[in-house]
C-alpha positions in Angstrom: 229.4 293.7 87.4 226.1 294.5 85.1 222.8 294.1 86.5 220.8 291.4 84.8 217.6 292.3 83.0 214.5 290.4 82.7 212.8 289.9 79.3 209.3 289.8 80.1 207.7 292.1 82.8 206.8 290.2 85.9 203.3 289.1 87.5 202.8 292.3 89.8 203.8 294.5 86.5 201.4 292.8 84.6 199.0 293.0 86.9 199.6 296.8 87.4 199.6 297.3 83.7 196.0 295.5 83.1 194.3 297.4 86.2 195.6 300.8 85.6 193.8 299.7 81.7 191.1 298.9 83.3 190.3 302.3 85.8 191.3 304.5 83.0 188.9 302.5 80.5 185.9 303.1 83.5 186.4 306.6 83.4 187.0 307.2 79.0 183.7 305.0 78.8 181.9 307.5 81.3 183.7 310.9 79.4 182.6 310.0 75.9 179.5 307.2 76.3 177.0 310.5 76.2 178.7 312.0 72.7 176.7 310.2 70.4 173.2 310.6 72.0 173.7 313.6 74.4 172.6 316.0 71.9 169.2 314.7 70.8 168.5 314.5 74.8 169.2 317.5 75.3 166.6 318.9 72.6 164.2 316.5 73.8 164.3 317.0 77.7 165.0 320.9 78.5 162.6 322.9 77.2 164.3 325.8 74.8 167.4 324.5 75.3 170.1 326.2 73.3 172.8 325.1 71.1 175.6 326.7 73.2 174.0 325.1 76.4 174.6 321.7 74.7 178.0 322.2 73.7 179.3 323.7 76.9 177.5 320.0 78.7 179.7 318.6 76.5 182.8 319.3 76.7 183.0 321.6 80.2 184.6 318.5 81.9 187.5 319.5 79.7 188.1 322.8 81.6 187.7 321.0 85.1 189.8 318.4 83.8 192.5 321.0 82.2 193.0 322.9 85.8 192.7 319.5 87.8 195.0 317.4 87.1 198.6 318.6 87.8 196.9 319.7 91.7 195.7 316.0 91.9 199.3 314.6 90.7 201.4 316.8 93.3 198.7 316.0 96.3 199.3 312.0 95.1 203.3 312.8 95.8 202.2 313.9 99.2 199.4 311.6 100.3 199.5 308.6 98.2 198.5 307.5 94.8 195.5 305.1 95.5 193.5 307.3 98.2 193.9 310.2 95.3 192.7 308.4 92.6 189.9 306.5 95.2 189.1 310.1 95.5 189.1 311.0 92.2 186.4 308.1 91.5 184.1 309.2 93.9 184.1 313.1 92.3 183.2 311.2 89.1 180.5 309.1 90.5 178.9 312.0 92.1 179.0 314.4 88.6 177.4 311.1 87.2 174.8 311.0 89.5 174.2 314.6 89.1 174.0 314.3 85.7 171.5 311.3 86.0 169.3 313.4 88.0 169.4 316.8 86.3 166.5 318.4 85.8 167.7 321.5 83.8 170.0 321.9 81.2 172.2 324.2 84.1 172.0 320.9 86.6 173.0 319.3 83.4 176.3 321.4 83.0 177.2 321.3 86.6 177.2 317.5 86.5 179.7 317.5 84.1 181.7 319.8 85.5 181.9 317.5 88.1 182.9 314.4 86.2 185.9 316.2 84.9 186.8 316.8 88.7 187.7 313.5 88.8 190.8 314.4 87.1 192.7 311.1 88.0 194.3 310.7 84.5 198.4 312.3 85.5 198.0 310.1 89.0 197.3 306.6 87.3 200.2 307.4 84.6 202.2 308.4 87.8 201.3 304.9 89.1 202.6 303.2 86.2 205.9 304.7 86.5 205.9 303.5 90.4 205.1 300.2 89.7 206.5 299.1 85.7 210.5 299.2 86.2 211.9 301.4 83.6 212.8 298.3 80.9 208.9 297.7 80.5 207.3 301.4 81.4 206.9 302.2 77.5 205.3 298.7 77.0 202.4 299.7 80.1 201.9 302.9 79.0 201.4 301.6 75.3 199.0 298.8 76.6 197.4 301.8 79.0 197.2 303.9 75.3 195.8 301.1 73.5 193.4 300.8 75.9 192.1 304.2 75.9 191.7 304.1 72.1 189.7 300.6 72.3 187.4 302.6 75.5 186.6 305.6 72.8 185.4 303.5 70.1 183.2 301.0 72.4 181.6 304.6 73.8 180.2 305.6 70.6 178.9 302.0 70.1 177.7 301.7 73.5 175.8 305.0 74.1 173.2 304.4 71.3 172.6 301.2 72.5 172.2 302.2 76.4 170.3 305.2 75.1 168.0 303.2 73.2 167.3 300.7 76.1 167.5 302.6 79.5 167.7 306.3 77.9 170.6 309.0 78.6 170.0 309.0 82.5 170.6 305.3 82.6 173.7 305.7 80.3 174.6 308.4 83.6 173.4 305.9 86.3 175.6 303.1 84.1 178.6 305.6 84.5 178.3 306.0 87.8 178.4 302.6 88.4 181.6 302.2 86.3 183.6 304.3 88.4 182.6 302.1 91.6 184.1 299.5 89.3 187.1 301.8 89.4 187.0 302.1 92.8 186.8 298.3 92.9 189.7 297.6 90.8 191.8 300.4 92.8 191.2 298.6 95.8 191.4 294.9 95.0 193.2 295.0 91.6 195.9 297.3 91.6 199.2 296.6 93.7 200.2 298.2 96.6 202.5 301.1 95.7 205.6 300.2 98.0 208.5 302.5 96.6 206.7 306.1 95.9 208.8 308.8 94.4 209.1 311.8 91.7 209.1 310.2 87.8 210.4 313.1 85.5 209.2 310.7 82.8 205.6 310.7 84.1 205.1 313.7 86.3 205.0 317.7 86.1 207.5 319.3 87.8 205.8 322.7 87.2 209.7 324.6 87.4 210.0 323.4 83.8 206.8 324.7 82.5 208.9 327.8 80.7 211.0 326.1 78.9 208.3 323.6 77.9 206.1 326.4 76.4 208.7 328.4 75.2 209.6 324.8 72.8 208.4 326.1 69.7 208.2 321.9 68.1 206.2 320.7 71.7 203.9 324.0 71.4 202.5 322.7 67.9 201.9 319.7 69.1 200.1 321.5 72.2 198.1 323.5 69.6 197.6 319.9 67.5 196.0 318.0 70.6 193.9 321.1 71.6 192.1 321.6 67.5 191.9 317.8 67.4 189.8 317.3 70.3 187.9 320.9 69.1 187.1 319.2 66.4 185.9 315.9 67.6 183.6 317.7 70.5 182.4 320.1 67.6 181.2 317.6 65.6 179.2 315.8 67.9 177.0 318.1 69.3 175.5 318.1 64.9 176.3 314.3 64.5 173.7 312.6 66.2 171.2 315.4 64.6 172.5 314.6 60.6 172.4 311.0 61.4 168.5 311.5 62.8 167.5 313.9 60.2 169.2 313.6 56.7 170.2 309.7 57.4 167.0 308.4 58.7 168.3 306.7 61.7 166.9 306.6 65.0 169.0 306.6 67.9 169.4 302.7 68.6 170.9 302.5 64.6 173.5 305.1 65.5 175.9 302.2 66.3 175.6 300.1 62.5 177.3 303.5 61.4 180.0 303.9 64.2 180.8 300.3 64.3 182.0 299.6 61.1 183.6 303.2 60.8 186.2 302.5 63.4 186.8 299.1 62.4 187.4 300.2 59.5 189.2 303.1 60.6 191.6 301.2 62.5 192.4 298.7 59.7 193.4 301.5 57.5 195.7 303.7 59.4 197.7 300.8 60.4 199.7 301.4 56.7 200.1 305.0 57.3 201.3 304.1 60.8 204.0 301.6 59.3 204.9 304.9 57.3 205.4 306.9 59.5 207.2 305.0 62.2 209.0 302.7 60.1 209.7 304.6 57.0 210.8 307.4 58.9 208.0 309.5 57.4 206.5 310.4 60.7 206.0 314.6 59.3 204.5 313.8 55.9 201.9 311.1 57.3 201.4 313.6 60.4 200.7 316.7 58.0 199.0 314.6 55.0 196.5 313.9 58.3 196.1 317.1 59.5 195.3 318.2 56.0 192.4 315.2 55.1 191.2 316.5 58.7 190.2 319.9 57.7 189.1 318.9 53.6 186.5 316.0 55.7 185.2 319.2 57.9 184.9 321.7 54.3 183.4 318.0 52.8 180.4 317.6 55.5 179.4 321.2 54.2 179.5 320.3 50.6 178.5 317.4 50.1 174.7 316.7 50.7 174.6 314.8 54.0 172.5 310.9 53.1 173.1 308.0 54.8 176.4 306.9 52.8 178.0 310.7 52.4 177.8 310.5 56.2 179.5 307.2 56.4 182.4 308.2 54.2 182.8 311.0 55.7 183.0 309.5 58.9 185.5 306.8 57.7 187.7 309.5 56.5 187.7 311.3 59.4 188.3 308.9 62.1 191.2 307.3 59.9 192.9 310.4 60.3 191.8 311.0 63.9 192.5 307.7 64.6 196.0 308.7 63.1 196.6 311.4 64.8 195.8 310.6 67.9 198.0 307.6 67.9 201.4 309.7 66.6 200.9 312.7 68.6 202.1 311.1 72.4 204.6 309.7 70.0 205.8 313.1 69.0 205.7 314.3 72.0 208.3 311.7 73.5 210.3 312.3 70.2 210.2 316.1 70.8 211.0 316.6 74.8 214.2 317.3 76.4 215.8 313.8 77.4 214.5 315.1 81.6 211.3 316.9 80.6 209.1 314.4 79.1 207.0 314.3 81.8 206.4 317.9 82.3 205.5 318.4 78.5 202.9 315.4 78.4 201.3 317.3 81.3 201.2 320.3 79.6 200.4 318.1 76.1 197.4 317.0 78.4 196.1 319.9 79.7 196.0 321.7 76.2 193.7 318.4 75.2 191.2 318.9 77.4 190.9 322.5 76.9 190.5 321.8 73.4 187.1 320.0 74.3 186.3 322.3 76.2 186.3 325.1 73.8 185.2 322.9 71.1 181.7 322.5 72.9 181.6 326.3 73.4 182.4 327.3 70.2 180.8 324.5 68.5 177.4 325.2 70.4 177.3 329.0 69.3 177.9 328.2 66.1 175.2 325.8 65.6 173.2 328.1 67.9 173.9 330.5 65.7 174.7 329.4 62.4 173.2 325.9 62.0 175.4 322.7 60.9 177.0 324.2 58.4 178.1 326.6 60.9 179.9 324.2 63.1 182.0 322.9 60.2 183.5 326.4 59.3 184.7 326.8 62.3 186.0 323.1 62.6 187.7 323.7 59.2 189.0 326.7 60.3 190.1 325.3 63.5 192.2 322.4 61.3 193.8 325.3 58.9 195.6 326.8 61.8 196.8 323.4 62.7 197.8 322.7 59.1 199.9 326.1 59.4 201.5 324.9 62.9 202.2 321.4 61.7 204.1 321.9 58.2 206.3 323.9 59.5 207.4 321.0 62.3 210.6 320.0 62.3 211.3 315.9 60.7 211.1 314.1 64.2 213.9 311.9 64.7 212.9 307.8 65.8 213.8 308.9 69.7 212.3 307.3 73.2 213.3 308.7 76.5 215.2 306.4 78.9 216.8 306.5 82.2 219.4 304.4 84.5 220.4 305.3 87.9 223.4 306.1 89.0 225.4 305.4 92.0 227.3 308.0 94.0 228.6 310.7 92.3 230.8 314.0 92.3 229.0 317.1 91.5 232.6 317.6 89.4 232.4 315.0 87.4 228.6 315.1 86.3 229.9 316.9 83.0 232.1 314.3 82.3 229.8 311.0 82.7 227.6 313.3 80.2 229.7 313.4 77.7 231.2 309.9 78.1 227.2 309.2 77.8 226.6 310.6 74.5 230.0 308.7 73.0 226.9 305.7 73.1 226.2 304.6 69.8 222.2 305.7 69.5 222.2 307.7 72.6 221.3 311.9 71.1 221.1 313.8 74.5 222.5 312.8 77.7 221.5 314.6 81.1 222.0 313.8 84.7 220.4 314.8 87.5 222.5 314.6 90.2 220.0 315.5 93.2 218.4 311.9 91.6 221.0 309.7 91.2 219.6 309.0 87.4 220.7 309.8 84.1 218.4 310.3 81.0 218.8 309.6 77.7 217.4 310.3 74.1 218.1 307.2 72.6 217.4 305.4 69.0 215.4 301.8 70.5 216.8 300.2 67.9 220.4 300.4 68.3 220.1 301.1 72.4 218.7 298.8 74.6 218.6 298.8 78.6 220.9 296.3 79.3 223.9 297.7 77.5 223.2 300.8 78.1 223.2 300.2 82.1 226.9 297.6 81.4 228.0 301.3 79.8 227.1 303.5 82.4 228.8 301.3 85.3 231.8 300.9 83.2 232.0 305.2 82.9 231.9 306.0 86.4 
């Protein structure tokens, strides 16, 4: 007898969806609000203040980040996910507050150090998983994507405007109080977690991590997320100063620049997106990406830097970013082992936020040492390496990761149900875990859906 599925996810999944949205947007508002402004602060209110000092403030949450948050996901299997990411809020708050009350460049640094101890991000994606049945987990973490992107662009819009009205310690003091809001929405918002357990399609299981780094295809990706988020830190510790200085435009104008670039930016990757996902072109939009990328970073040098270069430039590049950063968790899914997906997006994640954080270091020294134009060689050279790793990926097949359970049975026959498995029409790898009681699939969405696929599985046992 099949199970019957629903077609729409219910009130508490919806409600789970929108909340863990909401306490990831607290936190990417807090991150990135500073990137527009945090530079010319920085010159203004530490006296002989380097350029390395700034960049390592910028992006040293990465590192904390990086090394934090597989620890926070595996204490979450052990003492809950809402008192770990309570406590992961209340790390942030205090790096904010740090940060608001810094009086040296150093203080400045160790503040955010502490904001990227709040490394929540692997717990709330856990959450997801233990509250959005399996049917409707893509569609939340989608939404719970979406929602990150939307949080990024309002941050570059936002800061200059704060910055402008209450200065860069009120844009800190305004972070802190987002992640009470956090707290807030943890508390009252978010549903009880009822039914805890171990998501292979959310969580690390850090037994796997060998074969995960030893996959040649999820390794450029790795090395993709890490130079794109080089990059972006990079660029914005000379940003802000071009903008001042060869632009004309004081700090509260910032935003009629980064408003209509990511409007903009949105409205014209959507074709390229249709491409890719739809087309099956996935590798040529990916690469012809990566390449516009690296030719914007060579561009910034060459061409002289005025109020319209900039904003071209800027177009250009978050188009592709934009891009980029939309198809990457795609490829990622498309990429991993059918019972690994979870275990590469945490490594995926971790390579992210190391990215920043070497793109402050690096991008500070250079400018330190080198000036804008030294910042954009080694951007440029950061996006050539990445060009080399990503046109020599394999064409990604249009693959999702799915699971069903299973009811009882033999260790004997597991090899068996696998291969009756992969007789599916649309199902491409089949592996069951026996220990769980689940099977997971690579599967074509558009042949596959959960219903049948769950009528199949009772029928081969």
């Amino acid at each position: 007898m099949s199970i019957p599925q629903p077609s729409a996810m219910s009130p508490i999944e919806r409600k789970a969806t929108f909340s863990i949205a909401g306490i990831f947007s607290t936190r990417m508002l807090g991150l990135f609000m500073i990137f527009p402004v945090f530079a010319l602060f920085a010159e203004d209110e530490f006296a002989n203040v380097t350029g390395m000092q700034i960049g390592i403030a910028m992006g040293i949450y990465g590192l904390t980040q990086a090394f934090l948050q597989i620890p926070y996901g595996m204490l979450s299997d052990k003492y809950g996910r809402k008192p770990l990411i309570i406590s992961g809020m209340l790390v942030f708050m205090v790096g904010s507050i740090v940060c608001a009350m810094a009086d040296s460049i150093e203080m400045m640094i160790l503040g955010r150090a502490i904001q990227g101890m709040g490394a929540v991000a692997a717990v709330l994606m856990a959450s997801v998983g233990d509250l959005v049945t399996e049917q409707f987990r893509l569609r939340a973490m989608s939404i719970v994507g979406m929602t990150i992107g939307l949080s990024f662009t309002l941050s570059l819009i936002a800061g200059p405007v704060l910055a402008s009205w209450f200065g860069v310690r009120g844009i800190f003091w305004a972070i802190a109080g987002l992640a009470i809001v956090g707290m807030l929405l943890v508390k009252f918002a978010m549903p009880e977690i009822k039914a805890q357990y171990f998501q292979r399609e959310a969580q690390t299981d850090t037994s796997q991590f060998g074969e995960i780094l030893r996959n040649k295809q999820l390794l450029r990706l790795d090395i993709g997320v890490f130079v794109l988020h080089a990059i972006l830190t990079a660029m914005f510790i000379v940003l802000p100063l071009s903008l001042r200085d060869n632009a004309g435009l004081e700090i509260l104008s910032h935003w009629h620049v980064y408003l209509p670039v990511m409007i903009l930016s949105f409205i014209l990757m959507v074709p390229f997106i249709i491409q890719a996902e739809s087309k099956g072109r996935m590798k040529q939009m990916f690469v012809g990406a990566v390449a516009t990328l690296t030719l914007v970073q060579l561009a910034f040098i060459g061409v002289e830097n005025t109020f319209w270069s900039l904003f071209v430039l800027l177009l250009i590049f978050f188009t592709a970013f934009n891009l980029l950063e939309a198809s990457l968790p795609s490829l990622v899914v498309k990429l991993s082992p059918a019972d690994k997906k979870g275990t590469a997006s945490g490594v995926y994640s971790t390579s992210q936020f190391l990215g920043a954080a070497l793109g402050g270091l690096m991008g500070g020294y250079f400018y330190q040492y080198y000036g804008f134009d030294g910042v954009f060689y080694f951007t440029a050279a950061m996006g050539v390496i990445w060009f080399i790793a990503a046109v020599t990926m394999e064409q990604p097949l249009p693959l999702s990761i799915a699971s069903v359970p299973l009811g009882e049975i033999n260790p004997e026959d597991v090899a068996d149900i696998e291969r009756k498995l992969l007789a599916f029409e649309g199902v491409y790898e089949a592996v069951v875990i026996l220990e769980e009681k689940r099977a997971f699939f690579k599967v074509d969405r558009k042949i596959v859906n959960e219903a049948a696929l769950i009528d199949y599985v009772e029928q081969s046992q």
